[in-house]
PyMOL Python script that loads the backbone (N, CA, C, O; Angstrom):
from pymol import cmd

cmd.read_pdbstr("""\
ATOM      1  N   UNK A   1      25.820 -90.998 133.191  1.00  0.00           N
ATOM      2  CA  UNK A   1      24.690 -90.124 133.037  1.00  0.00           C
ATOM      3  C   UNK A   1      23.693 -90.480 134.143  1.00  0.00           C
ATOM      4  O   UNK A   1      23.155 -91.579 134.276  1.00  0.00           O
ATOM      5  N   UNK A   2      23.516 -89.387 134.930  1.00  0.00           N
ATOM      6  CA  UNK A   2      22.267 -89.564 136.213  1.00  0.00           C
ATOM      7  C   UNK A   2      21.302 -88.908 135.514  1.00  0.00           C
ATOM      8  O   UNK A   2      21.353 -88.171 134.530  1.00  0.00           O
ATOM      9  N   UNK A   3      19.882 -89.546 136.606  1.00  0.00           N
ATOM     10  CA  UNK A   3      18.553 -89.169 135.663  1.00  0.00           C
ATOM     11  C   UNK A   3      18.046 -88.710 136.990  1.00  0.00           C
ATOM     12  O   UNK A   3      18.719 -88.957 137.990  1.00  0.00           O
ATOM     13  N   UNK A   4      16.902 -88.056 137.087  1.00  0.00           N
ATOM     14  CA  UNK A   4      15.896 -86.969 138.184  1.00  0.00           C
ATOM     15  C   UNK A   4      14.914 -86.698 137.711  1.00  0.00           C
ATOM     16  O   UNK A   4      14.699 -86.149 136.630  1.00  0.00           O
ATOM     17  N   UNK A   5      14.250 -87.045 138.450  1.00  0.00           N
ATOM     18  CA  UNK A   5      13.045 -86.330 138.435  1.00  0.00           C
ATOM     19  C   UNK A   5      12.375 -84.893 138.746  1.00  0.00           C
ATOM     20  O   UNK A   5      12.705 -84.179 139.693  1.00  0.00           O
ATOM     21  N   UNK A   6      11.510 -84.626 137.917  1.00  0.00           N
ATOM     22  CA  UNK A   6      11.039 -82.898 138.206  1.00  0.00           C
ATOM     23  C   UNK A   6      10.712 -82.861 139.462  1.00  0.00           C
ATOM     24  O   UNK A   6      10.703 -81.686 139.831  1.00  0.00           O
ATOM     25  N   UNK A   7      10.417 -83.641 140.366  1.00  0.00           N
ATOM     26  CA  UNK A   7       9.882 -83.592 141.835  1.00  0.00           C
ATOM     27  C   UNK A   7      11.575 -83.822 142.695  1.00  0.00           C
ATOM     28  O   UNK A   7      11.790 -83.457 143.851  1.00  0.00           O
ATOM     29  N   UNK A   8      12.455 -84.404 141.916  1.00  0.00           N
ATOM     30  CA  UNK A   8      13.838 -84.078 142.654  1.00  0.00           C
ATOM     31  C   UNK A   8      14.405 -83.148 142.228  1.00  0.00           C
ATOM     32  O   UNK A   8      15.157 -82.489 142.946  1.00  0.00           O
ATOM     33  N   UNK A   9      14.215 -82.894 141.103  1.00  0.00           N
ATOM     34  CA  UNK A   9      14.670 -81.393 140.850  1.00  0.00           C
ATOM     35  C   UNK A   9      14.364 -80.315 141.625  1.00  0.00           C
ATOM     36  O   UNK A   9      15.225 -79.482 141.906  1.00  0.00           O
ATOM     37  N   UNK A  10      13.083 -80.222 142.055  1.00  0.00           N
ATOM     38  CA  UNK A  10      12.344 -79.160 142.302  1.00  0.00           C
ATOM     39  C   UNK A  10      12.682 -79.262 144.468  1.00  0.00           C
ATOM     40  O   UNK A  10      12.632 -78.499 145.432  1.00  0.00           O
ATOM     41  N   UNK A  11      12.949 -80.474 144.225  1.00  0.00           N
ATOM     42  CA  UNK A  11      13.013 -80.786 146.448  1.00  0.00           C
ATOM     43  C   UNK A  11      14.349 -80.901 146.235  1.00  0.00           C
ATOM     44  O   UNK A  11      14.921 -80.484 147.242  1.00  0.00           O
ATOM     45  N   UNK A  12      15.377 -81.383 145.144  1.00  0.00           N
ATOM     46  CA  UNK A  12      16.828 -81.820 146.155  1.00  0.00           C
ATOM     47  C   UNK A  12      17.306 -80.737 144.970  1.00  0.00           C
ATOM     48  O   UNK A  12      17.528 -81.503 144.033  1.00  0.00           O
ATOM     49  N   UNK A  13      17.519 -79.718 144.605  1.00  0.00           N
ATOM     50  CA  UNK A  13      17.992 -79.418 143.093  1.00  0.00           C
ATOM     51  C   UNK A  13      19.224 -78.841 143.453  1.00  0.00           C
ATOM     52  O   UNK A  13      20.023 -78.434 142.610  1.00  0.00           O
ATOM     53  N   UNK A  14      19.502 -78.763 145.229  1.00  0.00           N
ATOM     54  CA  UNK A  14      21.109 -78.785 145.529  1.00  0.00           C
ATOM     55  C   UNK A  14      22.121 -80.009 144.758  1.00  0.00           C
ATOM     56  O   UNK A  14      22.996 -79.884 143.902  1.00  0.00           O
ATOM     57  N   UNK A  15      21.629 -81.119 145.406  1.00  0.00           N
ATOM     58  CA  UNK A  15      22.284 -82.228 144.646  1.00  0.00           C
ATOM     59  C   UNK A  15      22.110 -82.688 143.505  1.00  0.00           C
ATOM     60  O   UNK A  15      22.441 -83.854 143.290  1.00  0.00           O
ATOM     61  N   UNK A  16      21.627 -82.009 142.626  1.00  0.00           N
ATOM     62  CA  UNK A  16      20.903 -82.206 141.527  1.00  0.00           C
ATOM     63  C   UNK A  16      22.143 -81.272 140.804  1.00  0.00           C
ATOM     64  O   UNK A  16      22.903 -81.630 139.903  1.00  0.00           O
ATOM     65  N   UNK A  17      22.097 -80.197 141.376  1.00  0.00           N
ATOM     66  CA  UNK A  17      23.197 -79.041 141.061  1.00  0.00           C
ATOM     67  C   UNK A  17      24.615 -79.662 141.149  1.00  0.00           C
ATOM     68  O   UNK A  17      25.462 -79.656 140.256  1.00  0.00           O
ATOM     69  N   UNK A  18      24.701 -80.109 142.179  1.00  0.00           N
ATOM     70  CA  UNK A  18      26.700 -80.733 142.254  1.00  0.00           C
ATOM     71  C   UNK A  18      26.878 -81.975 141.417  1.00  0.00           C
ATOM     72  O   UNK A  18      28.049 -82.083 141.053  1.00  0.00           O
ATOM     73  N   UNK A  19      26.130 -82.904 141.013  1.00  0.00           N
ATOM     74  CA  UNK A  19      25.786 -83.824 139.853  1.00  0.00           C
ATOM     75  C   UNK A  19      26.850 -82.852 138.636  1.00  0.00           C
ATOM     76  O   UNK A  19      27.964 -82.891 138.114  1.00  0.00           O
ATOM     77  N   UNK A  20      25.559 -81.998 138.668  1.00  0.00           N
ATOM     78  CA  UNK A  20      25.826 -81.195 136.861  1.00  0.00           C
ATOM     79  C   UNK A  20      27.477 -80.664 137.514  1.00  0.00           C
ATOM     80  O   UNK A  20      28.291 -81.205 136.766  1.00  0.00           O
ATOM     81  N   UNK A  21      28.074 -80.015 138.357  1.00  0.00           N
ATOM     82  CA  UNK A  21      28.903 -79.244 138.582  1.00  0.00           C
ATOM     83  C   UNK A  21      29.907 -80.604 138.751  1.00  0.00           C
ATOM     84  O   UNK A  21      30.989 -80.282 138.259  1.00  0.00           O
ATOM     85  N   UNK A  22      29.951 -81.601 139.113  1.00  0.00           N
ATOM     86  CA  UNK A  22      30.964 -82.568 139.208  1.00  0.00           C
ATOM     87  C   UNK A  22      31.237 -83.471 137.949  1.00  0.00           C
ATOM     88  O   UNK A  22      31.927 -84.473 137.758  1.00  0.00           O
ATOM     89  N   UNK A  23      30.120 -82.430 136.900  1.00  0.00           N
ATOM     90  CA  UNK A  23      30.633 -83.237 135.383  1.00  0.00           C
ATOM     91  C   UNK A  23      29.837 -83.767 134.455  1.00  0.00           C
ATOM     92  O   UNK A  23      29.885 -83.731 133.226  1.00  0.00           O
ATOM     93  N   UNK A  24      28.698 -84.532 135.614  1.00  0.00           N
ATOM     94  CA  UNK A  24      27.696 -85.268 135.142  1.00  0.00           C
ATOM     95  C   UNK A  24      26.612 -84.564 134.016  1.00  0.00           C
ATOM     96  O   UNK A  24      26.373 -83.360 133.913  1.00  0.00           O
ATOM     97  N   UNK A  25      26.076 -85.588 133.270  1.00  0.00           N
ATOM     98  CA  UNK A  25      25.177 -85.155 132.275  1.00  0.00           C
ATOM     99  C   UNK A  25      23.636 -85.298 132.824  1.00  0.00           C
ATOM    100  O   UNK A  25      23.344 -86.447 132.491  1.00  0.00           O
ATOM    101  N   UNK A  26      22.447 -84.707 133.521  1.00  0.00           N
ATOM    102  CA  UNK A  26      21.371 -85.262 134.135  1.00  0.00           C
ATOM    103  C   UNK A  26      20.426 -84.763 133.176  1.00  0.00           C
ATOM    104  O   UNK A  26      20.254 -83.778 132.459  1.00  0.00           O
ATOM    105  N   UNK A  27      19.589 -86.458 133.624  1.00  0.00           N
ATOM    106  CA  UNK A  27      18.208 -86.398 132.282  1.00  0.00           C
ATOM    107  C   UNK A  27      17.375 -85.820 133.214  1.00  0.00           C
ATOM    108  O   UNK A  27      17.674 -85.804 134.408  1.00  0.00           O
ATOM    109  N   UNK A  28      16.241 -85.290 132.732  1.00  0.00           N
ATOM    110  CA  UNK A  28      15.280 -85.096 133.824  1.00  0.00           C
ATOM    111  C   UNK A  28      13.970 -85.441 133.257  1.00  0.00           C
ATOM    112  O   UNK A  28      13.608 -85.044 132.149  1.00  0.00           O
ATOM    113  N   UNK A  29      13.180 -86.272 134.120  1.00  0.00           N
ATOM    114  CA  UNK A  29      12.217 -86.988 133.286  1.00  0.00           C
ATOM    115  C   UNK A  29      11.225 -86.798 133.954  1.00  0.00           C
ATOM    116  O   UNK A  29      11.380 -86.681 135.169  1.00  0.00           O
ATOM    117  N   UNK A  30       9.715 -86.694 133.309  1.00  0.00           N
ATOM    118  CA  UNK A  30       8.293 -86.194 133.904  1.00  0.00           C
ATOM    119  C   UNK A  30       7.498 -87.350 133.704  1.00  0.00           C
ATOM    120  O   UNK A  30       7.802 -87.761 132.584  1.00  0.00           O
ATOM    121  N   UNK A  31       6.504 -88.204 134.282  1.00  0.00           N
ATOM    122  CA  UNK A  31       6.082 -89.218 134.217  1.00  0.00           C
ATOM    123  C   UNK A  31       6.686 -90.073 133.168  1.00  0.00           C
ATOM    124  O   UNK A  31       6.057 -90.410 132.165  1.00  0.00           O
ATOM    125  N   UNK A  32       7.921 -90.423 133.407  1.00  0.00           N
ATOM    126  CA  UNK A  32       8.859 -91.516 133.051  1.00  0.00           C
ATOM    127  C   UNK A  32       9.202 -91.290 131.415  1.00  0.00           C
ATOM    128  O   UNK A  32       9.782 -92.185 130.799  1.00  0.00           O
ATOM    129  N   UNK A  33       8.708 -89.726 130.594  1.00  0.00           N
ATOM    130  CA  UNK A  33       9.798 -89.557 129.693  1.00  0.00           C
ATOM    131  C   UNK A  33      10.497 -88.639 130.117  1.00  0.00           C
ATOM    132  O   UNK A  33      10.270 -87.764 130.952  1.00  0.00           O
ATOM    133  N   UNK A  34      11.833 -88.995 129.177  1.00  0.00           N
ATOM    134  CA  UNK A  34      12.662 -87.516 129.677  1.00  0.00           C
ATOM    135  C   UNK A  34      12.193 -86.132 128.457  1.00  0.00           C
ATOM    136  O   UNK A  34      11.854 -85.971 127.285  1.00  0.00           O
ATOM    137  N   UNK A  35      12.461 -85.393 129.682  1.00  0.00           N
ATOM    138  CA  UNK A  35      11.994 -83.822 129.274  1.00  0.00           C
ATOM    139  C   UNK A  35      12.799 -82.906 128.911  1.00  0.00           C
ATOM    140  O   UNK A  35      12.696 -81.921 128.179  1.00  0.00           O
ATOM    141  N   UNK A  36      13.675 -83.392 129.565  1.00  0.00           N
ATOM    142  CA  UNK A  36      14.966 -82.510 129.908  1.00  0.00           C
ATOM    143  C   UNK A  36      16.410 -82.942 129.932  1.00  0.00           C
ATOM    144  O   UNK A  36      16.622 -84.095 130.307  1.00  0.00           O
ATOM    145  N   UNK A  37      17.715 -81.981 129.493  1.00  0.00           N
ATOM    146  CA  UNK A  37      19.265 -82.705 129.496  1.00  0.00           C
ATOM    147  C   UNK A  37      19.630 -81.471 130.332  1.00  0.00           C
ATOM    148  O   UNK A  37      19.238 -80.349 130.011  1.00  0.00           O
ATOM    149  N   UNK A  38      20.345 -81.690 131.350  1.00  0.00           N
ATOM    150  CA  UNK A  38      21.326 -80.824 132.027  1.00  0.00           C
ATOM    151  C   UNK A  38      22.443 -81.142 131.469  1.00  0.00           C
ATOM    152  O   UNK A  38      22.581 -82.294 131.059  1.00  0.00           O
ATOM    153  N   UNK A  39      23.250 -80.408 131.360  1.00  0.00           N
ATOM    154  CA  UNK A  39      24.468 -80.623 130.486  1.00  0.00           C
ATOM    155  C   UNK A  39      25.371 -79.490 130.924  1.00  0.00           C
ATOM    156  O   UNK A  39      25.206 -78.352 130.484  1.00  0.00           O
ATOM    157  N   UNK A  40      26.581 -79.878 132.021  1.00  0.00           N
ATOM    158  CA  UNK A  40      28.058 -79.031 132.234  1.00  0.00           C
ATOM    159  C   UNK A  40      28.021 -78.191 131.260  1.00  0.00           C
ATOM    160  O   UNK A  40      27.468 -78.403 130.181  1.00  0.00           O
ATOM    161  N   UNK A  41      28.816 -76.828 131.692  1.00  0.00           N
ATOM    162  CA  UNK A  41      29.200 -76.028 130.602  1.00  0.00           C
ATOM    163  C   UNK A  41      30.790 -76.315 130.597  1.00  0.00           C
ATOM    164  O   UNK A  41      31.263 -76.619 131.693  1.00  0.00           O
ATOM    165  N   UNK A  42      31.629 -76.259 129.550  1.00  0.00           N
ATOM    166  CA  UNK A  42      32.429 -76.230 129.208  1.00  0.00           C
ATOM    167  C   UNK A  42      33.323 -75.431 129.396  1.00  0.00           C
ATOM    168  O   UNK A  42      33.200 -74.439 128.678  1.00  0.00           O
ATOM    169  N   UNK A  43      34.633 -75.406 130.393  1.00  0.00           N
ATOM    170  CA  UNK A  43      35.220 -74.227 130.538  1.00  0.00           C
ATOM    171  C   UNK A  43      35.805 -74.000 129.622  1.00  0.00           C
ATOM    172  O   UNK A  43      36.177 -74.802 128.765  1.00  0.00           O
ATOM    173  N   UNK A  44      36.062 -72.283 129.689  1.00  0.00           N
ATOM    174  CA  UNK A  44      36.706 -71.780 128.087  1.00  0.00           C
ATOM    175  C   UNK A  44      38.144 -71.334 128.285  1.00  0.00           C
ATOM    176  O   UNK A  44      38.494 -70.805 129.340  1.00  0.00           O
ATOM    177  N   UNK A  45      39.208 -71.604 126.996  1.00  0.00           N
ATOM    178  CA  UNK A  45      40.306 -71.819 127.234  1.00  0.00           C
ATOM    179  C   UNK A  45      40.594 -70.463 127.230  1.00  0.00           C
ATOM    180  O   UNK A  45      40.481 -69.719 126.256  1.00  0.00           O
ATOM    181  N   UNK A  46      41.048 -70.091 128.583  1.00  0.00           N
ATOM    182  CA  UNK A  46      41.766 -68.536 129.144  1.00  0.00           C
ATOM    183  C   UNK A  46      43.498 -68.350 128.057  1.00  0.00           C
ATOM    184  O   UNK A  46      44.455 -69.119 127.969  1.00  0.00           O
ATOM    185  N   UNK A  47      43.302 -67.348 127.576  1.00  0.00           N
ATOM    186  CA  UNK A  47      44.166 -66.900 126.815  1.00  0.00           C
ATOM    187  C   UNK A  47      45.117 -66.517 127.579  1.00  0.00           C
ATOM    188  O   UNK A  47      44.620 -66.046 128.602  1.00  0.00           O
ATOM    189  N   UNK A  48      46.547 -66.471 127.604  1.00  0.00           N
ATOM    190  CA  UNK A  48      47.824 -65.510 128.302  1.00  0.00           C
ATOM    191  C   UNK A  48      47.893 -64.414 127.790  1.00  0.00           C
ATOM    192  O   UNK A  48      47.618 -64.705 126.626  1.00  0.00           O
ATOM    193  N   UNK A  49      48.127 -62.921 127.807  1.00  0.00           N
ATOM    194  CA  UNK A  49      48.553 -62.119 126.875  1.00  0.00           C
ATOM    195  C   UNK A  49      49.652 -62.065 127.636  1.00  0.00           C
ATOM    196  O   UNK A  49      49.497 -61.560 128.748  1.00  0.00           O
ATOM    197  N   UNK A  50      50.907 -62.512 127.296  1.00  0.00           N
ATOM    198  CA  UNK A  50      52.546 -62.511 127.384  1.00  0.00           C
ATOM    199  C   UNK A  50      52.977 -60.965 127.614  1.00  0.00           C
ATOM    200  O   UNK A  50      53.851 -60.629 128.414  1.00  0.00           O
ATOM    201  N   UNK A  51      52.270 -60.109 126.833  1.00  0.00           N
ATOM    202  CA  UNK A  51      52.724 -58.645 126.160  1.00  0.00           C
ATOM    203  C   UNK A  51      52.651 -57.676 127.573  1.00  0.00           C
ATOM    204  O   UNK A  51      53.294 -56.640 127.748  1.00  0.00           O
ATOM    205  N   UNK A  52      51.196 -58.625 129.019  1.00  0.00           N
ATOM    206  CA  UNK A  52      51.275 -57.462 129.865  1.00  0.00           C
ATOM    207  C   UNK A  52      52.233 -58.151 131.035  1.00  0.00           C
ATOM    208  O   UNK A  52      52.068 -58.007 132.246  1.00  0.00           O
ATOM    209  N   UNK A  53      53.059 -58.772 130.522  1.00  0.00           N
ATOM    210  CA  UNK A  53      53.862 -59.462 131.710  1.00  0.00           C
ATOM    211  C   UNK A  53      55.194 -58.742 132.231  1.00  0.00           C
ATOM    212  O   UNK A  53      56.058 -58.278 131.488  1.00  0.00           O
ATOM    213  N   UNK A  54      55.227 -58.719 134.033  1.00  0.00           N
ATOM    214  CA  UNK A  54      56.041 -58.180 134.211  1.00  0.00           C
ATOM    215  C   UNK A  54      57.184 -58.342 133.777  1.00  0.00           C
ATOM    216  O   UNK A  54      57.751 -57.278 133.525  1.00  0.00           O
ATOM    217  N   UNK A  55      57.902 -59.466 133.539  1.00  0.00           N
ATOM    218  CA  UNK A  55      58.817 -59.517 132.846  1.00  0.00           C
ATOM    219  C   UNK A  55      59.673 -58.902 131.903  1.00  0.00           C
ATOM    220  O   UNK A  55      60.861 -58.588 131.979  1.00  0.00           O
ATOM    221  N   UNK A  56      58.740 -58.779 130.896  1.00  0.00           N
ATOM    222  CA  UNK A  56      58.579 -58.142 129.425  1.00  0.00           C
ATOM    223  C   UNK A  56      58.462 -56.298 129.970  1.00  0.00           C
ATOM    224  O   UNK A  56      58.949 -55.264 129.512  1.00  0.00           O
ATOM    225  N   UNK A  57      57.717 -56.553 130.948  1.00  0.00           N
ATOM    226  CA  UNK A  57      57.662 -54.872 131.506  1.00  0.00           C
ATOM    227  C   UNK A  57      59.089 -54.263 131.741  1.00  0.00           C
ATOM    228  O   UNK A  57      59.534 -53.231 131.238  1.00  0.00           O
ATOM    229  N   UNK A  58      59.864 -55.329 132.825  1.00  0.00           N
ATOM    230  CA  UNK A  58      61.320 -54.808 133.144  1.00  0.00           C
ATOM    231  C   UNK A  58      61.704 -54.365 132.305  1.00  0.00           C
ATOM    232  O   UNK A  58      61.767 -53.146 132.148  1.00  0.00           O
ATOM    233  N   UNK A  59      62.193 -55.456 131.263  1.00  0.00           N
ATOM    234  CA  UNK A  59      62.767 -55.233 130.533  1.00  0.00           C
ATOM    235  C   UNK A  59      63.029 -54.101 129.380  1.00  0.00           C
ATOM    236  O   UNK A  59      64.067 -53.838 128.773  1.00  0.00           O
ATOM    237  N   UNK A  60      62.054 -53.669 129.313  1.00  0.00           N
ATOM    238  CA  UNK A  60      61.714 -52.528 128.614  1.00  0.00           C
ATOM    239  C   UNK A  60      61.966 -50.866 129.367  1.00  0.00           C
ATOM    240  O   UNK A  60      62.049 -49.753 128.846  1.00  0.00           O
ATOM    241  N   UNK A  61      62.041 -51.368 130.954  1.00  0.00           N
ATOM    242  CA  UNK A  61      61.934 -50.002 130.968  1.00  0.00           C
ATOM    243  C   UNK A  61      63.867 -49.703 131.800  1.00  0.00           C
ATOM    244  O   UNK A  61      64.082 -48.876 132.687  1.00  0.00           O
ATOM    245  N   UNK A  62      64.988 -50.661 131.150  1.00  0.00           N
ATOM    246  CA  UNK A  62      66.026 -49.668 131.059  1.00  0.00           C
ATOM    247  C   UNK A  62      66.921 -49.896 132.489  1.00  0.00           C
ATOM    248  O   UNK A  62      67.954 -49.312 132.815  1.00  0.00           O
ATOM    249  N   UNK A  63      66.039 -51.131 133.361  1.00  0.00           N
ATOM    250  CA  UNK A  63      66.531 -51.162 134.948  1.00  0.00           C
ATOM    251  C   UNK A  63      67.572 -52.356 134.813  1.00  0.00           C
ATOM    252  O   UNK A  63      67.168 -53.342 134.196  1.00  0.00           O
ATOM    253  N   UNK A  64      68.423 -52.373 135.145  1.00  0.00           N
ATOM    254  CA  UNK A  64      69.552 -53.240 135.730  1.00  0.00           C
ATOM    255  C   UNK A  64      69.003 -54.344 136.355  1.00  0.00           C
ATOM    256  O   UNK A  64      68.163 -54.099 137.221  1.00  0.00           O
ATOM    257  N   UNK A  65      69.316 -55.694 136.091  1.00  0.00           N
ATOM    258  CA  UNK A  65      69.226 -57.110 137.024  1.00  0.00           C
ATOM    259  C   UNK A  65      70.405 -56.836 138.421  1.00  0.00           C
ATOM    260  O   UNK A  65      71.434 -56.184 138.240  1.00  0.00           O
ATOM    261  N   UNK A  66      70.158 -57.256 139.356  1.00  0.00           N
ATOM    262  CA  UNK A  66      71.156 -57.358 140.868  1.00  0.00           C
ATOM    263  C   UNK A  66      71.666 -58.463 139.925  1.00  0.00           C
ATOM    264  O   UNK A  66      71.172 -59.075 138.978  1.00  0.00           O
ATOM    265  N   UNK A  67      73.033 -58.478 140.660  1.00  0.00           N
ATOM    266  CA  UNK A  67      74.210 -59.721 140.548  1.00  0.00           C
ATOM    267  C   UNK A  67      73.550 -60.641 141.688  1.00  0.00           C
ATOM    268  O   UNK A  67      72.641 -60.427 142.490  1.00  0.00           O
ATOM    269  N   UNK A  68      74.481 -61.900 141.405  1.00  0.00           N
ATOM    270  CA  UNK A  68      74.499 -62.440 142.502  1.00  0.00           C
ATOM    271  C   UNK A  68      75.063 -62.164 144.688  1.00  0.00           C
ATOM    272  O   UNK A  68      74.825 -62.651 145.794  1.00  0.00           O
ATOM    273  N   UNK A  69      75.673 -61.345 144.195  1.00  0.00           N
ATOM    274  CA  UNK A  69      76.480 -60.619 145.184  1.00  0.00           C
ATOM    275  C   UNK A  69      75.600 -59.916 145.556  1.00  0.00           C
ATOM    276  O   UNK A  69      75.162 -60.153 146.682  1.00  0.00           O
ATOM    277  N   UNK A  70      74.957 -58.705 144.715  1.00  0.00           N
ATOM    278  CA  UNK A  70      74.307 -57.614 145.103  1.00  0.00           C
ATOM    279  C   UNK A  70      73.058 -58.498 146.249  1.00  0.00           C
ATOM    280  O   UNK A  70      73.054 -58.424 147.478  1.00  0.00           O
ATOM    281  N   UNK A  71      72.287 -59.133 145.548  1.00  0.00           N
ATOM    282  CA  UNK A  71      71.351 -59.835 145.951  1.00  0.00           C
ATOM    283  C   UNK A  71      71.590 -60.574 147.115  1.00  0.00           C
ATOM    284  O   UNK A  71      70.555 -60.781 147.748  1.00  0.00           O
ATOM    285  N   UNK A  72      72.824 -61.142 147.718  1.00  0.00           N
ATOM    286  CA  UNK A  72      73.340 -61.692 148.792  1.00  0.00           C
ATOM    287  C   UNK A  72      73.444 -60.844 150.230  1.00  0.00           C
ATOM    288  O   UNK A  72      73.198 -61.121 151.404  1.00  0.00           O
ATOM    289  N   UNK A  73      73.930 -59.683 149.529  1.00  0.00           N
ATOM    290  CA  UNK A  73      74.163 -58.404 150.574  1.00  0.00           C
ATOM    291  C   UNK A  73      72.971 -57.798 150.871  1.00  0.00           C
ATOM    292  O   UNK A  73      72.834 -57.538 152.066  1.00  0.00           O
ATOM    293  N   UNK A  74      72.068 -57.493 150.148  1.00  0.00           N
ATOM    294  CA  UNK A  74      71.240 -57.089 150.009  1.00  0.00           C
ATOM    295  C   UNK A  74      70.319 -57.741 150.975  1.00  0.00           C
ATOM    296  O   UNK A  74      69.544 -57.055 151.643  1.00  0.00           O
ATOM    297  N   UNK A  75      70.371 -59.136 151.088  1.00  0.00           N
ATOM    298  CA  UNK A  75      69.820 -59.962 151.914  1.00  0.00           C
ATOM    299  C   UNK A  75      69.947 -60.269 152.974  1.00  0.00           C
ATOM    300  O   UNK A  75      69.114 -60.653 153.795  1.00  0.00           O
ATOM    301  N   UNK A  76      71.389 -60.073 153.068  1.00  0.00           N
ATOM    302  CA  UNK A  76      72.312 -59.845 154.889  1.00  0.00           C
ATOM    303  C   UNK A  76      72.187 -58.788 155.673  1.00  0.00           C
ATOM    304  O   UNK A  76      72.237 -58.654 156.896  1.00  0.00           O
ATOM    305  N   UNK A  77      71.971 -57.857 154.555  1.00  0.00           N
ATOM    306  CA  UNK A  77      71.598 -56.357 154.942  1.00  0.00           C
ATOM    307  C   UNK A  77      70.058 -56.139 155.519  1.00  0.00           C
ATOM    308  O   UNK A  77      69.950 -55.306 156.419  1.00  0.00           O
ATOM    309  N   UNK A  78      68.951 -56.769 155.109  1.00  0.00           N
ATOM    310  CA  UNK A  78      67.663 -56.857 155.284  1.00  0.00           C
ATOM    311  C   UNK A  78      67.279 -57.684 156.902  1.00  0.00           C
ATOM    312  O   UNK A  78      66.467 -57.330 157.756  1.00  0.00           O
ATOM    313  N   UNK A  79      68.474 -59.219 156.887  1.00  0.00           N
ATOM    314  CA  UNK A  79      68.304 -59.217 157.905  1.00  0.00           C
ATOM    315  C   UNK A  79      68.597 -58.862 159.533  1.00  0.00           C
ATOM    316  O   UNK A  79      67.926 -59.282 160.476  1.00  0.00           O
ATOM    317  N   UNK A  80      69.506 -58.180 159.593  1.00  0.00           N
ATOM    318  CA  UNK A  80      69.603 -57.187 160.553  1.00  0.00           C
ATOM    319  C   UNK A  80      70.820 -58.364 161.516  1.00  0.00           C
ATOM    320  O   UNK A  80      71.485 -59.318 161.112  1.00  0.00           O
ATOM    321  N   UNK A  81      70.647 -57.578 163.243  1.00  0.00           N
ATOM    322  CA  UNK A  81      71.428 -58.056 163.742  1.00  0.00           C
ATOM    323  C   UNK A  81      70.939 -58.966 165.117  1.00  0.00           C
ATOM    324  O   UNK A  81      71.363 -58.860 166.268  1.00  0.00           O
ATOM    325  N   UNK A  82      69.775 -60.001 164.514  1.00  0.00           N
ATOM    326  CA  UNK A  82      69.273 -60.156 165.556  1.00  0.00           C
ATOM    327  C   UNK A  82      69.117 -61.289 166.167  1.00  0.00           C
ATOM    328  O   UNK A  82      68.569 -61.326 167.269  1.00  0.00           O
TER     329      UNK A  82
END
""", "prot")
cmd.dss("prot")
cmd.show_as("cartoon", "prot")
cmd.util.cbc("prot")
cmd.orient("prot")
């Protein structure tokens, strides 16, 4: 836990800022009580929805997987003769 002052808050509050953003908890104190808690926010746990995945998309709409072969030729074919 780092501590600051309202007069570093107010002149450095860049580094005052990457403190809080690198995790830290900062007190901030006005003639030597503290006044103040800066306190990280908490990132929030991002959900998957599975349901809009391409995957799940293919599959549904009826298209054929390439073989291994297809996909080989397909690839010999792409790269040309050069």
């Amino acid at each position: 836990m780092k501590t600051a002052t309202v007069r570093e808050l107010r002149n450095q509050y860049r580094s005052v800022l990457s403190w809080v953003e690198a995790g830290e908890e900062v007190m901030i104190s006005k003639r030597g009580k503290i006044i103040a808690r800066l306190v990280p926010e908490k990132p929030k746990p991002t959900k998957v929805d599975w349901t809009q995945s391409a995957a799940l998309k293919r599959d549904r709409t009826g298209m054929t997987m390439l073989t291994a072969e297809q996909a080989k030729s397909l690839l010999d074919y792409s790269r040309g003769n050069y």
